[in-house]
N, C-alpha and C positions, 0 to 999 in steps of 0.2 A: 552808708545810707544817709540821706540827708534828714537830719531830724523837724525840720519846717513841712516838711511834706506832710498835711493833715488826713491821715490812715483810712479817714469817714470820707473822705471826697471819692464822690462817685466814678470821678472821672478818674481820677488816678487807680482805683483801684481794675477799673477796665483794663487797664493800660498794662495794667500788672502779667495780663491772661494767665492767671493761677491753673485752671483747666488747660490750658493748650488749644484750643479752642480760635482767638487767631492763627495760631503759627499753622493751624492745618489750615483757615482759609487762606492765608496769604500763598501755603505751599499747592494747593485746588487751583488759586486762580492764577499762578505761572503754568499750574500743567494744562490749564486749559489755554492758556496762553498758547503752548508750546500746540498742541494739539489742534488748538485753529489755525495757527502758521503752517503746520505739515498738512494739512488737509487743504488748504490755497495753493500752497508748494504743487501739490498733488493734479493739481486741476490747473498747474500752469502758471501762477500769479508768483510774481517781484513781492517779498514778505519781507520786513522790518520787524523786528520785535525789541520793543525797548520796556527796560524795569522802571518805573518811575523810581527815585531815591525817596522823594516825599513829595504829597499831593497836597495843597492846601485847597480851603474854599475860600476865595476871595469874596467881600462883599465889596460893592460901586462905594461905600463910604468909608473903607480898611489904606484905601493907600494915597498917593499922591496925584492919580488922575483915574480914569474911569475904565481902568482894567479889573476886569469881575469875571471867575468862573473858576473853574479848576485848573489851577496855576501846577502841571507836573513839572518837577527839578526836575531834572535828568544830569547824570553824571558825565562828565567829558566824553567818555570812550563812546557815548554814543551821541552826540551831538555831530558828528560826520554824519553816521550812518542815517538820522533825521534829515539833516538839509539834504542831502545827496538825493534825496527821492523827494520828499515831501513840498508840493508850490499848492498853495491854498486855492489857488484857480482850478486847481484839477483833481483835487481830492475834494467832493461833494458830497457823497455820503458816508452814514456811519455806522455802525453795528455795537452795541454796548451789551454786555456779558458779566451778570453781577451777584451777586448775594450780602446782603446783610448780615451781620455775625457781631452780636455782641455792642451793637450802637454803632459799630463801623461798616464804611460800605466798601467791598470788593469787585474791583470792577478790570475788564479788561476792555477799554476802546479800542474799536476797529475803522480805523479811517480808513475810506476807500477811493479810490481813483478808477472806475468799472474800466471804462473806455478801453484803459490801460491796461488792466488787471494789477495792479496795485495795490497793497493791504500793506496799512501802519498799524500795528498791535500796541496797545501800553499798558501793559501793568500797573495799576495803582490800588489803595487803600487810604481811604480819609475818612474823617471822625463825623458820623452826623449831626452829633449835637453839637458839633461848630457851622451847620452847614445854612442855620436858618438865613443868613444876611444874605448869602451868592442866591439864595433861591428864592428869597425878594426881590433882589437886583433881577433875576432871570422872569420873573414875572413882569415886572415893571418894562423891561426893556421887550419881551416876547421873544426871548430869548438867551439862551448859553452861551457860552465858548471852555474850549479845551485851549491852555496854553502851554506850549513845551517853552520849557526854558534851562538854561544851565546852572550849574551853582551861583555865579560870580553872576545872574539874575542877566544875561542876554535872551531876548526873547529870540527862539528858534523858526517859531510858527504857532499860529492862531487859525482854531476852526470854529465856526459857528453852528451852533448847532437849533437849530430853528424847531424841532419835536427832541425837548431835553428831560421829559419824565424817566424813562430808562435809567437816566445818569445822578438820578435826585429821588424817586422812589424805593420805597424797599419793593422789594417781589414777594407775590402773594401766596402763599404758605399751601 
């Protein structure tokens, strides 16, 4: 353990989930993951389901040009299965599926492509007290984005998301 780590910081001690309390949302929001892909599957739809590795909140003033929103890593094994379906001309709408848990937000995005019957599911979890700057940036501009990317930081694909309370609120109790 590292002894610089100061025991009273709030954030760290979130992080710790003494309760367990993440590790069941995080393991909620894959099964609801799994559970809206079989339920598209079901009714016919092309279903992608990817884990995010780590979701950041970007803010327009964090990096070196003016990419802001929830930046998902994704791991290699599924950066095929992304490009192989996903072109941002045809995936228009989107469906966000969430819970707050402990200052962090659980969410699974559902990109869709109707036309097509097409559904991109993503797994993620990011820290909301990091989240104030990307939801200034999302004000200021009137708007999101979701951006899939790889480790080694290739962007995958970018969606806009123009109605992004869903993806930046907690849900009401």
């Amino acid at each position: 353990m590292n002894d610089n780590i100061n025991a009273d910081d709030s954030r760290t001690q979130r992080r710790r989930d003494p309760g367990g309390a993440q590790t069941a949302a995080w393991k909620q929001t894959l099964d609801d993951m799994d559970a809206i892909a079989e339920q598209r599957r079901d009714d016919g739809w092309e279903v992608v389901t990817i884990m995010a590795a780590h979701t950041d909140t970007v803010s327009r003033d964090m990096g070196e040009d003016d990419t802001f929103g929830l930046i998902h890593v994704v791991p290699n094994n599924y950066a095929d299965q992304f490009t192989n379906v996903f072109d941002s001309d045809e995936f228009t709408e989107y469906l966000a599926y969430g819970s707050a848990i402990d200052g962090f937000m659980y969410v699974v995005t559902e990109l869709l492509d109707a036309e097509t019957d097409r559904s991109i599911l993503i797994a993620s979890r990011y820290d909301m007290a990091r989240a104030d700057g990307m939801i200034k940036s999302a004000e200021d501009e009137g708007a999101l984005y979701t951006h899939v990317k790889t480790i080694d930081g290739t962007i995958l694909g970018s969606f806009r998301h123009e109605e992004y309370a869903p993806l930046v609120s907690r849900p009401k109790s």
